[in-house]
N, C-alpha and C positions, 0 to 999 in steps of 0.2 A: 701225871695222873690222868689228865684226858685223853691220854692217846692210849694207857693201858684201857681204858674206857670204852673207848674208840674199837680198840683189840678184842676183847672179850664181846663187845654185841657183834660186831662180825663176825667171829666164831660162832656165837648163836645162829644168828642167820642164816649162816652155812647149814648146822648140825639141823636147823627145824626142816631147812628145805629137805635137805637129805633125808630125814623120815617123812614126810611128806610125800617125795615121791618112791619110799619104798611103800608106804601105805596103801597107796595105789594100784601099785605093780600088783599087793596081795590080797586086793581088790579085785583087780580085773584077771588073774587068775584065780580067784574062789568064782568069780562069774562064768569065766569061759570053761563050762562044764567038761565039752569035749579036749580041753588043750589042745585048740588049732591053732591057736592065735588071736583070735577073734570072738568078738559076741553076737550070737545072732538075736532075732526078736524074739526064738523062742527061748532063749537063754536070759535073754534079757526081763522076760517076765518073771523070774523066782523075785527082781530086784522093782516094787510097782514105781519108786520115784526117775529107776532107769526107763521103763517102759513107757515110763511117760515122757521123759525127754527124749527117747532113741529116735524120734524123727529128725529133732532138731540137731542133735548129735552126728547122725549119719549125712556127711557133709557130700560125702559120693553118691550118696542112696542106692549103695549096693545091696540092703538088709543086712549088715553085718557093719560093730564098730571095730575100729583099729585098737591098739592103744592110744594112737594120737586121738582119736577119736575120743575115746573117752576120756580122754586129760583133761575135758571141757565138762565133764559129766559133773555137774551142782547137786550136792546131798541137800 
């Protein structure tokens, strides 16, 4: 019984992560207006709690997040 237990919240764990970072992915494409890949600052302001962290986000300080970049982005 503990190991069926066992089995099924790891499944969980799997399935929340997996929407989790599909949530994202349809996050940071409804942000990246143009579909380059990227977010700029001025993209970044439709989203204010983005604009507010897109300093601390932007780890290159190129003015534009990656995905990886934004995988750190805190709602």
């Amino acid at each position: 019984m503990k190991q069926l237990i066992a089995a099924f919240s790891l499944l969980f764990l799997m399935i929340s992560a997996t929407v989790l970072a599909a949530q994202l992915n349809v996050k940071f494409a409804k942000l990246d207006i143009d579909s380059d890949g990227k977010i700029s600052l001025l993209e970044a302001k439709k989203n204010m709690a983005l604009f507010k962290q897109f300093s601390d986000l932007d780890d290159n300080q190129d003015e534009h997040l990656s995905e990886q970049e934004f995988s750190k982005f805190k709602i």
